[in-house]
N, CA, C and O of each residue as an XYZ file, in Angstrom:
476
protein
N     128.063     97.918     96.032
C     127.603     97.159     97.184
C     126.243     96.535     96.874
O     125.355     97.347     96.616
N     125.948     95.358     96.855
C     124.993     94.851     96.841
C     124.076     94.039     98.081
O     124.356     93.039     98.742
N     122.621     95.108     98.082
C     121.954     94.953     98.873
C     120.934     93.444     99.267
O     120.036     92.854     98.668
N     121.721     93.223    100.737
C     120.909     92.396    100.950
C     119.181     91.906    101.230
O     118.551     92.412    102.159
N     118.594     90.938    100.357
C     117.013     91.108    100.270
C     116.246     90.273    101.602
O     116.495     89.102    101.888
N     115.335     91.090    102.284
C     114.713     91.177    103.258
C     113.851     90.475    103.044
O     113.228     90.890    102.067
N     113.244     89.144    103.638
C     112.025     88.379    103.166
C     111.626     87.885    104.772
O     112.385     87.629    105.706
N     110.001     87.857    104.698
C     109.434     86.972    105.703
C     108.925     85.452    105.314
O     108.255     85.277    104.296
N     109.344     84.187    106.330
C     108.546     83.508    105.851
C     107.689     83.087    107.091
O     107.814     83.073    108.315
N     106.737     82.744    106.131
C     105.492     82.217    107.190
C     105.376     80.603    106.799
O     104.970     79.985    105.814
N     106.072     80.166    108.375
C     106.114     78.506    108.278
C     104.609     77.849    109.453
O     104.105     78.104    110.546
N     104.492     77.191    108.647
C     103.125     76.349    108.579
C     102.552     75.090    109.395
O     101.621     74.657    108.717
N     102.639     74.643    110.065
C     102.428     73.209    110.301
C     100.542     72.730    110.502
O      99.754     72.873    111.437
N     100.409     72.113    109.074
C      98.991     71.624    109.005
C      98.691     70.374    109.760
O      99.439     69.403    109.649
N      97.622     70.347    110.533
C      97.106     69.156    110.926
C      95.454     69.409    111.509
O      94.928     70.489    111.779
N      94.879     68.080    111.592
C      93.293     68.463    111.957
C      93.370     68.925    112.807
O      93.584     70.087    112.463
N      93.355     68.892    114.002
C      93.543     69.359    115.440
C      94.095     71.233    115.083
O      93.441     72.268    115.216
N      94.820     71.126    114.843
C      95.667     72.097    114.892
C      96.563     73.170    113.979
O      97.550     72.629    113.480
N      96.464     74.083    113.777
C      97.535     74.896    113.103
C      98.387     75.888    113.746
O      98.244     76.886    114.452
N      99.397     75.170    113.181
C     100.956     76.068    113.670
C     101.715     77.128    112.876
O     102.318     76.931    111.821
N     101.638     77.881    113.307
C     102.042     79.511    112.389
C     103.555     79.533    113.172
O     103.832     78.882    114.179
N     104.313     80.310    112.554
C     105.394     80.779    112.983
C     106.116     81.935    111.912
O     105.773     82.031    110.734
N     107.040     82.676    112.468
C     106.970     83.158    110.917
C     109.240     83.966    111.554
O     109.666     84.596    112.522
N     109.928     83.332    110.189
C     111.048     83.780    110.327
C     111.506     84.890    109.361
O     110.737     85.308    108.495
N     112.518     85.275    109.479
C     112.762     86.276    108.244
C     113.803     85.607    107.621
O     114.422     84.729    108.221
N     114.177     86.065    105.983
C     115.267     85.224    105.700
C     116.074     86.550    104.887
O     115.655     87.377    104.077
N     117.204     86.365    105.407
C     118.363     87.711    104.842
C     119.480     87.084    104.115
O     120.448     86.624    104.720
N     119.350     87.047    102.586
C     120.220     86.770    102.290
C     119.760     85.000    101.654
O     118.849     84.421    101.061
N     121.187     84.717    102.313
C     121.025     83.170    102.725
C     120.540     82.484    103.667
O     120.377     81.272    103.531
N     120.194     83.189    104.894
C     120.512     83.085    106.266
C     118.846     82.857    106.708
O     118.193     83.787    106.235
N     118.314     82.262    107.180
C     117.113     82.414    108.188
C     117.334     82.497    109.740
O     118.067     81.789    110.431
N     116.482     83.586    110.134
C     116.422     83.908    111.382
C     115.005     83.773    111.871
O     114.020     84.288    111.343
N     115.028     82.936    113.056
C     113.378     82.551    113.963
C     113.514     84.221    114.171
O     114.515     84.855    114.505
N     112.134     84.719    113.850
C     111.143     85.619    114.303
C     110.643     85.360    115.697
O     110.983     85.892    116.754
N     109.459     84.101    115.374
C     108.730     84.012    116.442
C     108.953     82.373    116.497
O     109.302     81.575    115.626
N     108.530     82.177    118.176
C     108.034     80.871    118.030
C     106.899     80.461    117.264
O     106.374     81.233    116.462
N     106.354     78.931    117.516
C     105.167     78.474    116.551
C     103.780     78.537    117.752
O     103.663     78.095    118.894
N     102.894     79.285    116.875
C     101.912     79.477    118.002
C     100.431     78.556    117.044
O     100.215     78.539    115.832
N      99.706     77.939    118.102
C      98.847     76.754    117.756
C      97.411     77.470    117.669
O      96.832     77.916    118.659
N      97.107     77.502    116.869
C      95.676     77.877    116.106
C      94.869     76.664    116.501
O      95.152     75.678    115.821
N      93.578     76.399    117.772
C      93.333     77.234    117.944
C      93.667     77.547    119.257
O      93.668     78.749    119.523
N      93.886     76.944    119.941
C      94.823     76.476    121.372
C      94.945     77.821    121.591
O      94.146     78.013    122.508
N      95.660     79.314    121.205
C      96.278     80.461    121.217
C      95.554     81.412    120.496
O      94.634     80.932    119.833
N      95.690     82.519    120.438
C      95.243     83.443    119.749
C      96.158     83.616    118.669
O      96.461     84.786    118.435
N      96.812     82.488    117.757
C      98.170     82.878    117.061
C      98.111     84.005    116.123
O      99.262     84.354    115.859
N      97.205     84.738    115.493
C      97.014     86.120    115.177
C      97.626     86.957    115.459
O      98.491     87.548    114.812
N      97.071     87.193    116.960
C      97.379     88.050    117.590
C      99.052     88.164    118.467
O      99.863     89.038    118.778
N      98.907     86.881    118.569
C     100.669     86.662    118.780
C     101.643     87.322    118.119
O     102.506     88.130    118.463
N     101.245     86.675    116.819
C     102.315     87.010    115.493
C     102.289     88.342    115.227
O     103.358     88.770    114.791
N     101.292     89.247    115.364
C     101.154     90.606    115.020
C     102.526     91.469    116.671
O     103.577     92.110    116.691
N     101.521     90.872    117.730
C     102.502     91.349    118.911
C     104.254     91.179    118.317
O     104.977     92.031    118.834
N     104.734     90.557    117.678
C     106.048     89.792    117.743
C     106.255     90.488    117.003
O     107.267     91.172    117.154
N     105.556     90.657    116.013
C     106.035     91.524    114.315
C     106.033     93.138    115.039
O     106.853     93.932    114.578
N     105.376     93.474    115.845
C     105.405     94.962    115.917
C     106.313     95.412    116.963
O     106.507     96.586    117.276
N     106.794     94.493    117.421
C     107.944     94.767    118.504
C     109.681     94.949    117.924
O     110.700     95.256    118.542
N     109.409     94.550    116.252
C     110.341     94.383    115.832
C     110.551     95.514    114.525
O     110.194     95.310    113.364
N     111.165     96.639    114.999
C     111.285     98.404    114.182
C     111.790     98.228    113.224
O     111.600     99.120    112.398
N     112.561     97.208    112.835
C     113.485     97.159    111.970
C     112.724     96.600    110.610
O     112.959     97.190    109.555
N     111.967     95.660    110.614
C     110.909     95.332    109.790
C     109.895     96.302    108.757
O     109.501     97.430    109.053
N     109.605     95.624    107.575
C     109.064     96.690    106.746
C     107.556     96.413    107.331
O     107.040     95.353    107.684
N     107.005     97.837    107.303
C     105.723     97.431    107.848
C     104.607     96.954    106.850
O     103.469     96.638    107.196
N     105.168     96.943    105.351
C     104.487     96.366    104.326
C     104.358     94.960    104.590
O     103.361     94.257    104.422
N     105.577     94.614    105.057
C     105.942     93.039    105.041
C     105.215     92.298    105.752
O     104.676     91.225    105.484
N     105.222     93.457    107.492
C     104.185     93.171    108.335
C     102.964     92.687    108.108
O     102.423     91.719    108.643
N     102.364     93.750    106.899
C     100.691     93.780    106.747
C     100.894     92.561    105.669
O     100.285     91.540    105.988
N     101.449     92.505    104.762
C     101.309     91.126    103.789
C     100.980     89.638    104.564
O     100.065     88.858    104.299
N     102.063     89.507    105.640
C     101.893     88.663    106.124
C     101.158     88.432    107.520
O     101.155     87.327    108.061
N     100.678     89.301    107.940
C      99.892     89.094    108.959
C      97.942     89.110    107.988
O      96.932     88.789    108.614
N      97.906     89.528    106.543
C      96.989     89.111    105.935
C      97.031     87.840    105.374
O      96.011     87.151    105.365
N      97.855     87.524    105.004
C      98.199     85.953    104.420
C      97.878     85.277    105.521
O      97.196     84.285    105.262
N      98.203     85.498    107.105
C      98.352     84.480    108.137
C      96.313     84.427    107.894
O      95.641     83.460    107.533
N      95.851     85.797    108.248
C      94.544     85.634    107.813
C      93.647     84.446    106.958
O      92.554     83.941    107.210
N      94.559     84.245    105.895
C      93.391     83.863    104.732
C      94.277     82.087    105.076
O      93.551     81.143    104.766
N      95.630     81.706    105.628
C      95.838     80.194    105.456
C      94.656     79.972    106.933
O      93.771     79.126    106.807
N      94.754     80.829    108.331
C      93.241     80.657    109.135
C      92.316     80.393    108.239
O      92.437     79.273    107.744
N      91.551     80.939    107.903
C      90.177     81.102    106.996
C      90.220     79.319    105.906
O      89.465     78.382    105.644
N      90.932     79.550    105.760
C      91.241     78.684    104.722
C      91.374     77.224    105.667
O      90.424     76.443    105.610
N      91.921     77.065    106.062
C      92.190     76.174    107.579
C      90.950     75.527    107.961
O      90.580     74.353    107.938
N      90.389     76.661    108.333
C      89.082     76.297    109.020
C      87.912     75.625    108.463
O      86.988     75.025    109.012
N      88.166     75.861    107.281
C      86.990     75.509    105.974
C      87.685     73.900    105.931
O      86.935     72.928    106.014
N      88.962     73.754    105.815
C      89.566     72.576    104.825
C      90.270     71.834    105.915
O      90.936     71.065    105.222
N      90.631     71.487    107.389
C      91.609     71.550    108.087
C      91.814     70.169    107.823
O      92.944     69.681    107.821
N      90.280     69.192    107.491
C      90.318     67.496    107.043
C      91.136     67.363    105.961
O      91.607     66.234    106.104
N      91.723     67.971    104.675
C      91.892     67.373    103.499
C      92.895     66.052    103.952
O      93.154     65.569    105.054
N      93.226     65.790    102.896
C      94.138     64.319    102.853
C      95.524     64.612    102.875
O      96.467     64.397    103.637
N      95.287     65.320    101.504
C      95.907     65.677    100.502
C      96.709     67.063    100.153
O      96.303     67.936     99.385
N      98.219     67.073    101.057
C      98.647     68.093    100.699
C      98.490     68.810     99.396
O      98.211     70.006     99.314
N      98.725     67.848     98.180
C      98.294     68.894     96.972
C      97.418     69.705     97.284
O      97.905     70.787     97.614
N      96.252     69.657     97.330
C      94.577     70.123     98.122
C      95.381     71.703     98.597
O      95.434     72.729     97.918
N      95.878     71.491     99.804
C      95.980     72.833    100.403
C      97.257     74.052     99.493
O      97.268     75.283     99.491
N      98.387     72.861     98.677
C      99.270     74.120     97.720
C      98.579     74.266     96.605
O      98.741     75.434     96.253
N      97.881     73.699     95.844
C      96.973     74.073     94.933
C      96.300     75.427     94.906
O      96.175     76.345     94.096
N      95.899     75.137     96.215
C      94.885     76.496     96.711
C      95.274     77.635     96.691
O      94.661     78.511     96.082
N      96.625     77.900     97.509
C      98.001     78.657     97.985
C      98.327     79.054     96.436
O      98.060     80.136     95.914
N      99.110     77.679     95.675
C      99.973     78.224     94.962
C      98.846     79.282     93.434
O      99.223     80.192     92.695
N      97.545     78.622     93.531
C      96.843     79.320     92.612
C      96.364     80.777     93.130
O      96.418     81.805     92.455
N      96.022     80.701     94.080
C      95.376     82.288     94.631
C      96.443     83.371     94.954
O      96.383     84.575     94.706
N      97.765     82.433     95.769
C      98.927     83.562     95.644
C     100.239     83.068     95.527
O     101.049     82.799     96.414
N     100.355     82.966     93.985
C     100.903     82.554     93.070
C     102.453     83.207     93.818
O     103.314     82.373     94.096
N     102.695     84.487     94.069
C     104.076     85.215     94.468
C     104.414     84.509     95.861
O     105.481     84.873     96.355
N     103.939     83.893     96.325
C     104.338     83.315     98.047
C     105.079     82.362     97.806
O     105.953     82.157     98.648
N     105.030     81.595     96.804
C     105.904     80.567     95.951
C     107.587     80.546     95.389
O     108.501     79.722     95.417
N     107.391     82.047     94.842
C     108.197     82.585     94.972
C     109.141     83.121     95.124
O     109.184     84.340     94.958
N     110.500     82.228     95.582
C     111.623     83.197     96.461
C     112.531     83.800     95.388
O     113.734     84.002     95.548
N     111.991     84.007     94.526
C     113.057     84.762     93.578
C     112.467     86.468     93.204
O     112.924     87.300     92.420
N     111.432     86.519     94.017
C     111.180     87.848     94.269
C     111.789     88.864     94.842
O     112.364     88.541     95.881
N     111.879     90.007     94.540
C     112.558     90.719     95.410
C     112.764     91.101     96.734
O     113.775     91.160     97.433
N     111.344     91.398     96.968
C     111.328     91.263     98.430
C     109.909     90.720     98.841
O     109.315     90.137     97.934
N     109.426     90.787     99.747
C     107.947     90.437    100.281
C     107.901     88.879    101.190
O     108.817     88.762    102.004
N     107.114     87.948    101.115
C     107.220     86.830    101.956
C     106.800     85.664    101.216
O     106.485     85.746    100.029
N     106.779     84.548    101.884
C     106.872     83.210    101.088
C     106.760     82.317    102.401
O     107.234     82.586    103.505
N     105.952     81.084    101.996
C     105.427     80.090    102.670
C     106.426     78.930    103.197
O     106.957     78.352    102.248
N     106.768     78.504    104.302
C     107.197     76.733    104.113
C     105.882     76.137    105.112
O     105.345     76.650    106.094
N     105.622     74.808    104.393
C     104.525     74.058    104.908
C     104.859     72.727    105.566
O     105.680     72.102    104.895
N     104.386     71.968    106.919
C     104.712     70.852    107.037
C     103.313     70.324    107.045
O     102.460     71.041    107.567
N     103.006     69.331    106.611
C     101.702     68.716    106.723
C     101.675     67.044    107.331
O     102.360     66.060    107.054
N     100.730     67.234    108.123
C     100.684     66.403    109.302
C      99.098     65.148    109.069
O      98.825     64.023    109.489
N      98.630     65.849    108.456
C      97.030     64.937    107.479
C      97.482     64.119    106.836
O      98.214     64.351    105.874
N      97.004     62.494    107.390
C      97.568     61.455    106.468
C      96.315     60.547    106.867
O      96.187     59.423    106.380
């Protein structure tokens, strides 16, 4: 029997104004919405995403903490850079500092999709 692999992703939507977090899980082949997309800074989307993730038992709580630290550092990161132009600019950043979010041929853990809205 071969076990199906458990992944979170944390989907993105960049723009000046605004950042949109959301984060689904993907089983398999299959993606399933987690949460809705909550607007950074409009919301506390942090704290959202953590509420949503901990309501849900079935979840690894590693997976939890990976990605509710990642949601951390694309904030942080956000906040410093939210003007660039230049999507390269923000996967550059991503794909050099955490090289495994890139990823989906990992075993398990989480991985990014980005829409970018800076033009």
């Amino acid at each position: 029997m071969v076990r199906s692999v458990t992944k979170l992703v944390l989907r993105i939507i960049w723009s000046k104004e605004v950042l949109g977090l959301a984060i689904d899980q993907k089983k398999g082949n299959q993606i399933y919405p987690l949460t809705s997309y909550y607007l950074w800074p409009k919301t506390k989307a942090w704290e959202q995403l953590q509420s949503e993730l901990d309501s849900r038992p079935w979840l690894p709580s590693k997976h939890k903490i990976e990605i509710l630290n990642f949601t951390t550092e694309v904030l942080n990161y956000w906040k410093k850079s939210r003007t660039v132009k230049h999507f390269e600019q923000v996967l550059s950043f991503f794909s050099f500092n955490y090289p495994q979010i890139f990823n989906d041929k990992s075993v398990d853990g989480i991985f990014i999709k980005v829409i970018f809205l800076n033009r």
